[in-house]
N, C-alpha and C positions, 0 to 999 in steps of 0.2 A: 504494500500500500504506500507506505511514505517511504520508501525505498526504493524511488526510481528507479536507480542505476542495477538494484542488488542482481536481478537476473541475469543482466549482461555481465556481472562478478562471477555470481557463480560458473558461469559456462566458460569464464578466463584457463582453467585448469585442465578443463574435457580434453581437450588435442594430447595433452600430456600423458593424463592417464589412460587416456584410451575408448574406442567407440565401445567396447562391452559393459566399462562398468558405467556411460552413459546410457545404451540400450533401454528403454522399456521404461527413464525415469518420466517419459513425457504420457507415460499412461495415466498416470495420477492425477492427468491436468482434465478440469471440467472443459469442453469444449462449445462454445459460441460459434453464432456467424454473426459479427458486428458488417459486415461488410453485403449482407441479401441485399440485392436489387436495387442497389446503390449507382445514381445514376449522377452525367455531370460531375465527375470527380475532378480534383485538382489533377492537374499534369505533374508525374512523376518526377520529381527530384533526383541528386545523385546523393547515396549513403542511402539509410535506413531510420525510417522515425515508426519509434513506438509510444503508444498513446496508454499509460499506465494511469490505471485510477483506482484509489482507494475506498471501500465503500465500510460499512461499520457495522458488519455480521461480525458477530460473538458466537456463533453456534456450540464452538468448540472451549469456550472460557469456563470456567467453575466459577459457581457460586461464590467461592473465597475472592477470588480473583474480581470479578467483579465489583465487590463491596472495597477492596484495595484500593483498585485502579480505577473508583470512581467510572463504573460502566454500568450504571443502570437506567433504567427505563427501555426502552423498545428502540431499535432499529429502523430510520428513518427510511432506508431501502434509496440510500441514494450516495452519491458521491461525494465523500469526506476532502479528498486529494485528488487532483488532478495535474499532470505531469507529461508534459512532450519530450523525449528521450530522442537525439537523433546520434545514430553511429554514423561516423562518418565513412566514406567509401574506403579509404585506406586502409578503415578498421582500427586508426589509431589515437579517434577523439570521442568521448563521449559527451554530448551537449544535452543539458538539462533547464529544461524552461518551465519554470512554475507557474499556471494556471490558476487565480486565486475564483474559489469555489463560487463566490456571490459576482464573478464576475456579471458585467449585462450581457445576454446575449439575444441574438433571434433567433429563434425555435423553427427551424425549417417546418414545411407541412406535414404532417406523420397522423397515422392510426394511433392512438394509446393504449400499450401493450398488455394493461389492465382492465381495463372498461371498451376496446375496441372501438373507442367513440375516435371519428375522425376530427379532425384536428389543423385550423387554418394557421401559415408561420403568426409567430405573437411573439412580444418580448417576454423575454424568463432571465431569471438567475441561472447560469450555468448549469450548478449541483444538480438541479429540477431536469434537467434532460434524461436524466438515467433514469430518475423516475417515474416519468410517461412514456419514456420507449425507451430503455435500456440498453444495452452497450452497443447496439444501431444507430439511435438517435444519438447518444453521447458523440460519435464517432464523427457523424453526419454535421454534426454542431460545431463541433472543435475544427473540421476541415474547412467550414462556411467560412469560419473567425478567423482561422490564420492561412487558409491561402496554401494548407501542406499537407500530400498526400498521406496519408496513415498507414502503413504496412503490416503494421500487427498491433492488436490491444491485447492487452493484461490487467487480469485486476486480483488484488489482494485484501485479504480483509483482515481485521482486527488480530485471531487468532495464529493464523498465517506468521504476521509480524511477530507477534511477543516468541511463537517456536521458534523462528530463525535466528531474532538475538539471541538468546538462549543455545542455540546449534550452535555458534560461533563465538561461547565463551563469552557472551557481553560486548559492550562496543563504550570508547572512551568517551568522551565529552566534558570540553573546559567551558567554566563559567566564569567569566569577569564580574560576576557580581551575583549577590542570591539571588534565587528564581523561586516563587512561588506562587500556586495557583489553590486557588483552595475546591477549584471547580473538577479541577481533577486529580489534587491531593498531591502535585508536583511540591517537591520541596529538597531545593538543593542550595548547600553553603556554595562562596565562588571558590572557585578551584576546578581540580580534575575529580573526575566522578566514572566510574565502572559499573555501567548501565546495567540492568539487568533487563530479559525484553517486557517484565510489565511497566518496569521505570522510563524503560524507552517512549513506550507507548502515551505516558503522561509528558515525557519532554515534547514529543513532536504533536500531540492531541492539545497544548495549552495557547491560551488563548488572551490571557489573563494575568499575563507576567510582567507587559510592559504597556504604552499607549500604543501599540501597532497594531494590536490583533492579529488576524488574517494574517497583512503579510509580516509581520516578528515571527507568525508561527510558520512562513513558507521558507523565511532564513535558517530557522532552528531544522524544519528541516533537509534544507540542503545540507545544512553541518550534517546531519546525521549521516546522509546518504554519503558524503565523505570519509567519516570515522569510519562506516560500514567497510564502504571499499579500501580502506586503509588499514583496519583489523583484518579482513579474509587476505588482502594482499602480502600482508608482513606475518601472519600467525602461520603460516603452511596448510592452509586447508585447501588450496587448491595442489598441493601436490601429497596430499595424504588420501590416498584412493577411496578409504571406509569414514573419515572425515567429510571426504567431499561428497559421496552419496549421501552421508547420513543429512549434511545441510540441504543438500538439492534437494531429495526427497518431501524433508521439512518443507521446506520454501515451494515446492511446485503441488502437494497435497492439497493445497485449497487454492491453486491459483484457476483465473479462468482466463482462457487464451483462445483466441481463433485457429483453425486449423491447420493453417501453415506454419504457425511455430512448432517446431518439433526436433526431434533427437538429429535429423540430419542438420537442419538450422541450428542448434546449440555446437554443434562441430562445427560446423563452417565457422561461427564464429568465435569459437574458443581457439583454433589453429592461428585466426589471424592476430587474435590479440592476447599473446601471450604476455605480451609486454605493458600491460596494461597498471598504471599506477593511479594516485590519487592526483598526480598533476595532468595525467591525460584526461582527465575531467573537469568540464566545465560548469555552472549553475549561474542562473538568471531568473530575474521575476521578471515575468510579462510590465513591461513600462505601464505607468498609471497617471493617468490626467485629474479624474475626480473621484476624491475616495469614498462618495457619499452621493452619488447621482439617483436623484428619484425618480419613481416611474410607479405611474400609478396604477393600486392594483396589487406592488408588488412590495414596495419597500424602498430603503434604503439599496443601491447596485455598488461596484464599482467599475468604473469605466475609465475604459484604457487610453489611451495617447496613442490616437490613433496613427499616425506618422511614424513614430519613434517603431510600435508595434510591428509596421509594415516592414520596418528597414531591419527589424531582428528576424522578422519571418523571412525577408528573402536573403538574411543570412543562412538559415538552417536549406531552404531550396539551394543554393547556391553551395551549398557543402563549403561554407568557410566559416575561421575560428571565430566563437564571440567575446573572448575574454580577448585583451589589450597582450599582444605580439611581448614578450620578456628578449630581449639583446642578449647576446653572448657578454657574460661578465667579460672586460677588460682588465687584462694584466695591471695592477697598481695594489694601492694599500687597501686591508678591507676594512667595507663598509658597516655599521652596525645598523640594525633596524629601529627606531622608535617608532611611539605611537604620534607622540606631538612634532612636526616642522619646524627645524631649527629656527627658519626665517621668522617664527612668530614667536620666537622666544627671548627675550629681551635681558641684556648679563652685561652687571658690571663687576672689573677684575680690581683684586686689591693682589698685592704681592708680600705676601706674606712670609719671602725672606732676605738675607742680604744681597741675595744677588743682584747686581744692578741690570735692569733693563729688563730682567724676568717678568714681569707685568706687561709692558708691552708685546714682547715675545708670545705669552699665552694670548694675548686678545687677538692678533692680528693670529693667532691659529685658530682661535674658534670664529674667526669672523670669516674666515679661509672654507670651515667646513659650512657652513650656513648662519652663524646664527650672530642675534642682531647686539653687538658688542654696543658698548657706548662711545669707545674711541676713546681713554679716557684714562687708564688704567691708571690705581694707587695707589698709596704705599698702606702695606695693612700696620698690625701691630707695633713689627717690628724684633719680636721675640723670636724670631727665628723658627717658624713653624715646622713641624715635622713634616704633617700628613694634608694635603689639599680638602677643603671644608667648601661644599655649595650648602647656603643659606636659601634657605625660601617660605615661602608663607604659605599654609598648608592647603593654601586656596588652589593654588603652581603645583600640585605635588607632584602632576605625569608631567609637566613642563621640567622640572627637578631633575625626575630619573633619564627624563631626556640628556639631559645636561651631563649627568652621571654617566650617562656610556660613553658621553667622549672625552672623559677623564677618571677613568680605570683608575679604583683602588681609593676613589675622593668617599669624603664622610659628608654622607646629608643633616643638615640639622632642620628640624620645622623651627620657624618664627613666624608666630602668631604676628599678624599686623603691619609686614614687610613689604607689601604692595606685589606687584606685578614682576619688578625688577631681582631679578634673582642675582645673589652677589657669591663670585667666587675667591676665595682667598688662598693663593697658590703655596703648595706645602713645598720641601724639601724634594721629598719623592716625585714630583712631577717629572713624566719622561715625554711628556709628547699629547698630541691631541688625537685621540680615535675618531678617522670622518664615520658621519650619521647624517643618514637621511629618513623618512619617514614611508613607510610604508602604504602605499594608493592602492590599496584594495579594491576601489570603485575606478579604476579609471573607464575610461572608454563610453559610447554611446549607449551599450546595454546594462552599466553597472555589474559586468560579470566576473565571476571570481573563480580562480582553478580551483580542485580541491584541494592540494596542497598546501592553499592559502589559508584554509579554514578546519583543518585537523589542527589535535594537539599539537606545540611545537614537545 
């Protein structure tokens, strides 16, 4: 379900271990035809886009379980997660485009697959497609909206998910800060955290953590689809033969897929991408114009930006990358990452030993790597300091550690009341300035980010 990529995971190891002990695992799979009598389709692209959506059957969860992992009431019979997956032709990117559920959309003309009452197009929220024509209409929906032929659907549900975390030993996930929802019982210190899959299921199910909603929860789970592929990649499950059955099995038992995906398609693609990591993947949310578009009738929508939209979907047609081109590092000194841009971080230097001219010397090197010196440098105490000291007001504290990385081995001290200006006072030990730059995780037109970007470091 919220595990876009996890299939095209699993099937990374198949070429290796061999077509027997894949043989026979695609029997377990319920099989659909999202695709009858589907007319007027998009012209075919190059690669492969699969249309993964998550829907919120519990059939298989226990009562304990349930009352846990805050899962009760009834099953809306509709789609939780929606997700465009494209491989690319090479077979050596994978592109993940998050579909947020309340998107607007129009409802092509269809019969409804419950009541058989015919049915003129109308505007709907996304989710609502599955639930008057099911993974037809969903299908039919999604290729109107984006302009991109569909190859294969998959869908997973609740159950599904918490046994594959679980088949795979848990899956990591860092927190910058607590996370807690009391809607679905999420409650995590910040730090790293070793999910278990009903834990999983409340990180990527919340909703209620931050002001984002919707899309906070389609970031968390992209992260997840990352860690995922990042766990099964570095754990050896895909070259441990009774490992990897035992999670395919898991993972493909309640999945529901069209009839073309099958054991020959899981080889063809597990030969080509053996080499398959967390930085050959890519994740995006669908561009957003207005978060809160009404339509009456229906509610509160959100409705996309529609241009920006156009220019990411005829990226995936076009089979090229959406995350921002990385350069071959250049031979020189390395760089450190921070979160905060030097250029916005504002440092005055005292020289805090005898050396003459040392003051100067440090400023014109931090003003070298980025950051905004005052030109000005002066004399500290005088007592001949040992160890280099940044001062800051605990207002600056990521501006601080900023500071901190390109002076290795300096001692932070908070002062309440210090302003903006953070003051360095050059110790003895000072050997040099470490360049730092900051980290653009958003660059580019789609805001898209590898997954390497977004696992544990």
């Amino acid at each position: 379900m919220r595990m876009a990529t996890t299939l095209s995971v699993l099937v990374l190891g198949a070429g290796g271990i061999g077509h027997a002990v894949v043989t026979s695992l695609d029997t377990g799979i319920t099989r659909v035809d999202p695709f009858k009598d589907m007319k007027n389709r998009p012209q075919a692209g190059h690669g492969m886009n699969v249309l993964v959506v998550g829907t919120d059957g519990r059939d298989g969860i226990t009562e304990e379980e349930r009352k846990e992992y805050r899962l009760g009431g009834d099953p809306c019979h509709c789609t939780d997660t929606v997700m465009l997956v494209h491989i690319s032709e090479d077979r050596e990117r994978a592109s993940v485009v998050s579909l947020p559920r309340d998107s607007y959309a129009e409802m092509p003309e269809h019969v409804d697959t419950t009541t058989g009452e015919q049915h003129q197009a109308h505007p709907v929220k996304l989710n609502a497609a599955y639930a008057e024509g099911g993974p037809g209409l969903t299908v039919r929906t999604v290729e109107s909206m984006t302009g991109v032929k569909i190859d294969h659907y998959l869908e997973v549900d609740f159950t599904s998910f918490m046994k594959t975390v679980d088949a795979v030993g848990g899956v990591e996930i860092c927190t910058t800060r607590p996370m807690k929802d009391s809607y679905t019982g999420l409650d995590l210190s910040a730090g790293p955290h070793e999910l278990t899959g009903g834990q999983a299921l409340q990180y990527v199910r919340s909703r209620h953590v931050d002001g984002a909603s919707d899309i906070g929860r389609m970031q968390r789970q992209q992260r997840f689809s990352a860690a995922l592929i990042d766990r099964m990649t570095s754990s050896g499950v895909l070259l441990n033969p009774v490992r990897f059955r035992q999670v395919a099995t898991t993972m493909l038992s309640s999945v529901r897929a069209d009839a073309g995906f099958g054991t020959e398609q899981i080889l063809a693609l597990a030969k080509a991408m053996r080499g398959f990591t967390p930085a050959s993947s890519e994740f995006v949310s669908v561009p957003i114009g207005d978060m809160s578009f009404p339509v009456q009738g229906i509610g509160s929508t959100v409705k996309w930006d529609a241009p920006r939209a156009q220019k990411l979907f005829q990226a995936l047609r076009d089979d090229r990358p959406l995350a921002p081109h990385k350069p071959a590092a250049k031979a020189g000194p390395k760089v450190a990452v921070v979160d905060v841009a030097p250029k916005t971080i504002r440092v005055q230097v005292y020289n805090g030993t005898r050396t003459d001219g040392l003051g100067r010397k440090v400023d014109d090197a931090l003003r070298a790597t980025g950051f905004d010196t005052t030109r000005a440098p002066r004399t500290g105490d005088g007592a001949g300091r040992a160890r280099t000291l940044v001062e800051y007001d605990p207002l600056w504290d990521r501006s601080a550690k900023s500071l901190a990385a390109a002076l290795p081995g300096a001692e932070l001290r908070a002062v309440k009341g210090q302003g903006g200006t953070l003051r360095v006072s050059v110790g003895a030990d000072y050997k040099g300035v470490t360049p730092v730059r900051a980290e653009e995780t958003h660059a580019g037109p789609f805001e898209a980010v590898t997954g390497d970007q977004v696992v544990c470091p």
